[in-house]
DSSP file (Angstrom, degrees, kcal/mol; ACC not computed):
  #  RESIDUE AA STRUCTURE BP1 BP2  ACC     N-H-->O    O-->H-N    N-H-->O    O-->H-N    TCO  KAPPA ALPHA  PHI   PSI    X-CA   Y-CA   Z-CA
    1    1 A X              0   0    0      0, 0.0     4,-0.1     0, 0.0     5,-0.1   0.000 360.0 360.0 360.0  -9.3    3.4  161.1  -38.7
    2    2 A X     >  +     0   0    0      2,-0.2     4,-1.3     3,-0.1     0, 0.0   0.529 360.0  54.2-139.4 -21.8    1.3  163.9  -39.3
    3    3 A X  H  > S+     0   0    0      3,-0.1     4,-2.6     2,-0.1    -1,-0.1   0.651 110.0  53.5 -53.8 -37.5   -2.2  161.6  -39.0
    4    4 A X  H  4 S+     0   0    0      2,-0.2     4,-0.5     3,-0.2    -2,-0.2   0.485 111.0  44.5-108.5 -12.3   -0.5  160.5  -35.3
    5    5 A X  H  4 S+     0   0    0      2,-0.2    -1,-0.2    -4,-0.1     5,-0.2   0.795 114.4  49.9 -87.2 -51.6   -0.1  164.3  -34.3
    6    6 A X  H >X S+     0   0    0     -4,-1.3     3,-2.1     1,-0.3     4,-1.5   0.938 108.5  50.5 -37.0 -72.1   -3.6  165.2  -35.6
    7    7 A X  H 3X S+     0   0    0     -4,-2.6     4,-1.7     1,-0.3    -1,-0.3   0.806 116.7  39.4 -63.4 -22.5   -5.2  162.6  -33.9
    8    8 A X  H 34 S+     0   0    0     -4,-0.5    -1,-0.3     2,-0.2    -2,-0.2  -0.107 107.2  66.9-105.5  54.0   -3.3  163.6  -30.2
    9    9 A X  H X> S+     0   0    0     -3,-2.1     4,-1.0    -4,-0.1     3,-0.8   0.574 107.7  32.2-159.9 -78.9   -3.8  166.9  -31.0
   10   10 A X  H 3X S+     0   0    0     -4,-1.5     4,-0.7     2,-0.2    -2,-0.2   0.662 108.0  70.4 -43.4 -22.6   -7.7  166.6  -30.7
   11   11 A X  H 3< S+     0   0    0     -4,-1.7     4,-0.2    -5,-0.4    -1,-0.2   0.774 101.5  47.1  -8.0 -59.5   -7.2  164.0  -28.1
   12   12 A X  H <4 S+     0   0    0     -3,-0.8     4,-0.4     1,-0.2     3,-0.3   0.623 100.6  64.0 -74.2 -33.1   -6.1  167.0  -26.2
   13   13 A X  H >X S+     0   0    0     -4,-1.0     3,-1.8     1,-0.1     4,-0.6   0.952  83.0  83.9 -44.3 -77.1   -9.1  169.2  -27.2
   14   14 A X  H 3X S+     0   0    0     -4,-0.7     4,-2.1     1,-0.3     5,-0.2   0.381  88.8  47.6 -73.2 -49.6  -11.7  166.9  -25.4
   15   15 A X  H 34 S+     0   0    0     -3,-0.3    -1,-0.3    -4,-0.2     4,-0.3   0.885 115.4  42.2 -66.6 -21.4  -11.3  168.2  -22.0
   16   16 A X  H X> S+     0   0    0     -3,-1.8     4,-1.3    -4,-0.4     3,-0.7   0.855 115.3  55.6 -80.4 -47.2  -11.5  171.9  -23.1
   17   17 A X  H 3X S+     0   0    0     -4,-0.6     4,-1.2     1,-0.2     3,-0.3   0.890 107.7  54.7 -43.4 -71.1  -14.5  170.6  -25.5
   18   18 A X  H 3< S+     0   0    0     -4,-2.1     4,-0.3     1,-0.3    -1,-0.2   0.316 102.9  46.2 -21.3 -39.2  -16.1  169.3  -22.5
   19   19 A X  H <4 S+     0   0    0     -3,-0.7     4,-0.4    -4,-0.3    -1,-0.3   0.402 107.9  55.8-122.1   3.6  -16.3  171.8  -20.4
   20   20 A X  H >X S+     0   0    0     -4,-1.3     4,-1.5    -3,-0.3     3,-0.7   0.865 101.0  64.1 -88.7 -41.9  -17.7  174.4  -23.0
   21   21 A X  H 3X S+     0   0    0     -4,-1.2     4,-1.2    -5,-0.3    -3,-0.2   0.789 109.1  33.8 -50.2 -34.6  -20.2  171.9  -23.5
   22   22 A X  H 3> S+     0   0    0     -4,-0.3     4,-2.4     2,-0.2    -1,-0.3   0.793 110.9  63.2 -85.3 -25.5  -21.7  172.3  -19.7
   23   23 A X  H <> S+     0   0    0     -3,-0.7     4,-1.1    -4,-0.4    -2,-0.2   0.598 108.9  41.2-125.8 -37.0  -20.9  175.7  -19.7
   24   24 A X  H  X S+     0   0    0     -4,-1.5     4,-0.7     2,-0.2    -2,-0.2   0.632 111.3  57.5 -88.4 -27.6  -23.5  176.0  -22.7
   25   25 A X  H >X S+     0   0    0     -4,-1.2     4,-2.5    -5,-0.3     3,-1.9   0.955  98.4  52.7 -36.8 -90.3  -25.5  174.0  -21.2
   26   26 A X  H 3X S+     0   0    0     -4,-2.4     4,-2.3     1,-0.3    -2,-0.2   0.719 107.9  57.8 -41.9 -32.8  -25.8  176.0  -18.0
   27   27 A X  H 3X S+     0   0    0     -4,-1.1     4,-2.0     2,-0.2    -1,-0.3   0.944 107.7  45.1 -28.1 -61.3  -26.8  179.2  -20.3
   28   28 A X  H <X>S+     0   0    0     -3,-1.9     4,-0.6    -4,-0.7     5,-0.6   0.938 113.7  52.4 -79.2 -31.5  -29.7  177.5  -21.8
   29   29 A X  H >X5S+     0   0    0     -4,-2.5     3,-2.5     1,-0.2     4,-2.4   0.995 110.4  42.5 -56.2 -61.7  -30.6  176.4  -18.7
   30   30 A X  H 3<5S+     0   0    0     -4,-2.3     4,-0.4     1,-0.2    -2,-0.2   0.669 110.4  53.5 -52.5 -23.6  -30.6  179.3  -17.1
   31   31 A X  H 3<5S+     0   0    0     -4,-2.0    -1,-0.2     2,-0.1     7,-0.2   0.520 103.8  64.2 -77.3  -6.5  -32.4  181.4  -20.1
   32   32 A X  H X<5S+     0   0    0     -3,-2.5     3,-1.3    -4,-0.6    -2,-0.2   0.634 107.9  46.4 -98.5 -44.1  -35.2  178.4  -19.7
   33   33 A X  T 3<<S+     0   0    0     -4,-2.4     3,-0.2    -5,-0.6    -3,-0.1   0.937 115.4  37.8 -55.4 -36.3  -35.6  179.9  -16.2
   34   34 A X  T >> S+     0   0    0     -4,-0.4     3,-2.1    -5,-0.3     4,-1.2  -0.325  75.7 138.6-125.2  55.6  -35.8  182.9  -16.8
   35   35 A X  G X4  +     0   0    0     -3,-1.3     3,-0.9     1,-0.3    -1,-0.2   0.819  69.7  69.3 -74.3  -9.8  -37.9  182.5  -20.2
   36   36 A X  G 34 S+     0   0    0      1,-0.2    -1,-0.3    -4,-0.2    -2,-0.1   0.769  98.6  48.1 -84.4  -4.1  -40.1  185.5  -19.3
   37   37 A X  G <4 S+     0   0    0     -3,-2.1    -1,-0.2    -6,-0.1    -2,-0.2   0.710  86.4 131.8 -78.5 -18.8  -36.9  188.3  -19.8
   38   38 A X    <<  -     0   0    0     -4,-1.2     2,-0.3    -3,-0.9    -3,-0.0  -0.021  57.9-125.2 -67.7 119.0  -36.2  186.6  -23.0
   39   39 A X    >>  -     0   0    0      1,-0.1     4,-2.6     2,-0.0     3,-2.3  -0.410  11.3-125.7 -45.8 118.9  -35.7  189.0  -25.8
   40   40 A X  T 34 S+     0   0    0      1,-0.3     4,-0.3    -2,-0.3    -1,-0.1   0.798 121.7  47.8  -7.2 -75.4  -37.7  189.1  -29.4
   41   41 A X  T 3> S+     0   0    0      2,-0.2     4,-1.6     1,-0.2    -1,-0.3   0.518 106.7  50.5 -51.1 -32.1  -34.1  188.9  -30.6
   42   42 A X  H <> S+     0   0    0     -3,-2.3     4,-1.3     1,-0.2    -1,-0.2   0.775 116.9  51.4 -70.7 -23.1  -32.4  185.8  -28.3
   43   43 A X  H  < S+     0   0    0     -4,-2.6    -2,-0.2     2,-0.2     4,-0.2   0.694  99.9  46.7-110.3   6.1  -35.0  184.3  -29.4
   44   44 A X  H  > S+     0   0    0     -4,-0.3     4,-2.5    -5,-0.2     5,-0.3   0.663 120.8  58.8 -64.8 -48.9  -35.3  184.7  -33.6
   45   45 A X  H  X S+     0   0    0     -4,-1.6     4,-1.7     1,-0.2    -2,-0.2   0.883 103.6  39.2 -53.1 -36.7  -31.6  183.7  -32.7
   46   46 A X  H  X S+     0   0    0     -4,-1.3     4,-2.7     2,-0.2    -1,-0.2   0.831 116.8  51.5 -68.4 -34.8  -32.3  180.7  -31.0
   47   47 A X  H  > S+     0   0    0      2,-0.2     4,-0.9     1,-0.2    -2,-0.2   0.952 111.9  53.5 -78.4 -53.7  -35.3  179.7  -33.8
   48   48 A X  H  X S+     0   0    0     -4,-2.5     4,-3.2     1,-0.2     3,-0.4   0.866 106.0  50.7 -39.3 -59.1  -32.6  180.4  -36.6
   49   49 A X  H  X S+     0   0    0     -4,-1.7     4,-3.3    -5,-0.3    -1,-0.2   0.932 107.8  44.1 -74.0 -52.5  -30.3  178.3  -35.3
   50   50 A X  H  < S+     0   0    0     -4,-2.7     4,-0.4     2,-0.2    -1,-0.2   0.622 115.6  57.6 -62.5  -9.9  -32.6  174.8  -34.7
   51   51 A X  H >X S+     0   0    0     -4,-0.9     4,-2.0    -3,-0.4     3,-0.7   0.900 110.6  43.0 -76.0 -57.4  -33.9  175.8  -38.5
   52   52 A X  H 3X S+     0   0    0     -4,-3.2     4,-2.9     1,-0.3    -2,-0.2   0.911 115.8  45.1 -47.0 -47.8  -30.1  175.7  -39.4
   53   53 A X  H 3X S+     0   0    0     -4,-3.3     4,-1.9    -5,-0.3    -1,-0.3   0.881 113.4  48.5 -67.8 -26.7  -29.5  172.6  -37.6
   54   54 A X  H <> S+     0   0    0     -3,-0.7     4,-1.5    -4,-0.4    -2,-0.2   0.834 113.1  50.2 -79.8 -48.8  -32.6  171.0  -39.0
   55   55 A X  H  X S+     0   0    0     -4,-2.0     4,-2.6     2,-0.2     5,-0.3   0.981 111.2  49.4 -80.2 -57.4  -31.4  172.2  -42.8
   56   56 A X  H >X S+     0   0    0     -4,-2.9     4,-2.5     1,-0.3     3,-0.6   0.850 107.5  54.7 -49.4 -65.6  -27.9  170.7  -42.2
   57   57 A X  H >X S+     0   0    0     -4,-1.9     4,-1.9     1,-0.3     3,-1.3   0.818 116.0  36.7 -19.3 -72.3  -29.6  167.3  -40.9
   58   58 A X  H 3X S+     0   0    0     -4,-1.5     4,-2.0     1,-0.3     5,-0.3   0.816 112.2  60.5 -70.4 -17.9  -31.7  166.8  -44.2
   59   59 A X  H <X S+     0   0    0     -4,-2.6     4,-2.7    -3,-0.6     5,-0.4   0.912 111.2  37.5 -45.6 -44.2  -28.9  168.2  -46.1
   60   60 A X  H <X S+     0   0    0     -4,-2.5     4,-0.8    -3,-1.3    -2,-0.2   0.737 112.9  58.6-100.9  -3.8  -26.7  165.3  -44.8
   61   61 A X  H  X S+     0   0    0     -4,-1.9     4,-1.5    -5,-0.3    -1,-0.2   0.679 107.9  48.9 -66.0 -33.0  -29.8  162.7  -45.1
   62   62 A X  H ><>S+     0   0    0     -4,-2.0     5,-2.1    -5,-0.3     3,-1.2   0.971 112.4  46.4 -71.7 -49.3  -29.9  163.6  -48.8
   63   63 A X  H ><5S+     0   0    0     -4,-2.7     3,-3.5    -5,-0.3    -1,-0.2   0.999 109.8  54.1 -44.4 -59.5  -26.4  163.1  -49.2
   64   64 A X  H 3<5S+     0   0    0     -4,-0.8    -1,-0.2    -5,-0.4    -2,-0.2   0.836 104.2  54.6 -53.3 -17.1  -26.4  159.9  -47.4
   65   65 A X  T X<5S-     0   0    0     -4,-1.5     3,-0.6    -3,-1.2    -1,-0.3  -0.009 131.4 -88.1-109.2  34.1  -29.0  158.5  -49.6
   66   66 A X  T < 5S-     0   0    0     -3,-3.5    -3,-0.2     1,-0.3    -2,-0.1   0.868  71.4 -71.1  88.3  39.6  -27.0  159.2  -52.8
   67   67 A X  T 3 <S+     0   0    0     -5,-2.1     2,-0.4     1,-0.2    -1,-0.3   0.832 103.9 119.8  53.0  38.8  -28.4  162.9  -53.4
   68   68 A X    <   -     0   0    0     -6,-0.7    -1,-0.2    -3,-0.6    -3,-0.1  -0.985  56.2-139.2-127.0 141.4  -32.1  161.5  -54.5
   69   69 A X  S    S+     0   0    0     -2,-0.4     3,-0.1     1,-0.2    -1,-0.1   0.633  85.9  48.8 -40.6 -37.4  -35.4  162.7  -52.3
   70   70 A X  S    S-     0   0    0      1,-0.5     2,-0.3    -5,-0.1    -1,-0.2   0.612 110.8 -34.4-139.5 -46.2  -37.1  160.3  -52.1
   71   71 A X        -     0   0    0     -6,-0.2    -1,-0.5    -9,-0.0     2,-0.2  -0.971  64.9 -70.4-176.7 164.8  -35.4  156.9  -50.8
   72   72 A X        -     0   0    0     -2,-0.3     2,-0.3     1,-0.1    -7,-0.1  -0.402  51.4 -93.2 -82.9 166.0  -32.4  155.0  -51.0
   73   73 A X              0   0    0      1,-0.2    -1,-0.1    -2,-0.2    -7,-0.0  -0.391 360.0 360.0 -82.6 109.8  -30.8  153.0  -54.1
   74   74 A X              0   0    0     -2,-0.3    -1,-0.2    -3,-0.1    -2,-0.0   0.655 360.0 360.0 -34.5 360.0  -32.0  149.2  -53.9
């Protein structure tokens, strides 16, 4: 029961998801426009943040390949 709420219970998220997603969009777009106001600081943020996303990635490539560096397990 409690599986069947979860799932329509993010179900119902999707539209709200959805339109934060454009909404964050239209920011970046609009900071892309106007890249010559951009701040030291929006933009250390910005740099920070694709490093983070970048660490997570190979974080969740190592995992996927069975925590080893180098290649997956024949």
């Amino acid at each position: 029961m409690l599986a069947k709420q979860l799932f329509y219970t993010r179900l119902a998220s999707i539209p709200g998801r959805y339109e934060l997603f454009w909404k964050e969009l239209d920011y970046v777009k609009n900071l892309w426009k106007n890249r010559p106001d951009l701040k030291v600081e929006d933009a250390g943020i910005a740099a920070l943040f694709g490093l983070e996303c970048f660490a997570w990635y190979c974080a969740g490539e190592i995992v996927g390949r069975g925590f080893t560096f180098t290649s997956y397990y024949p």
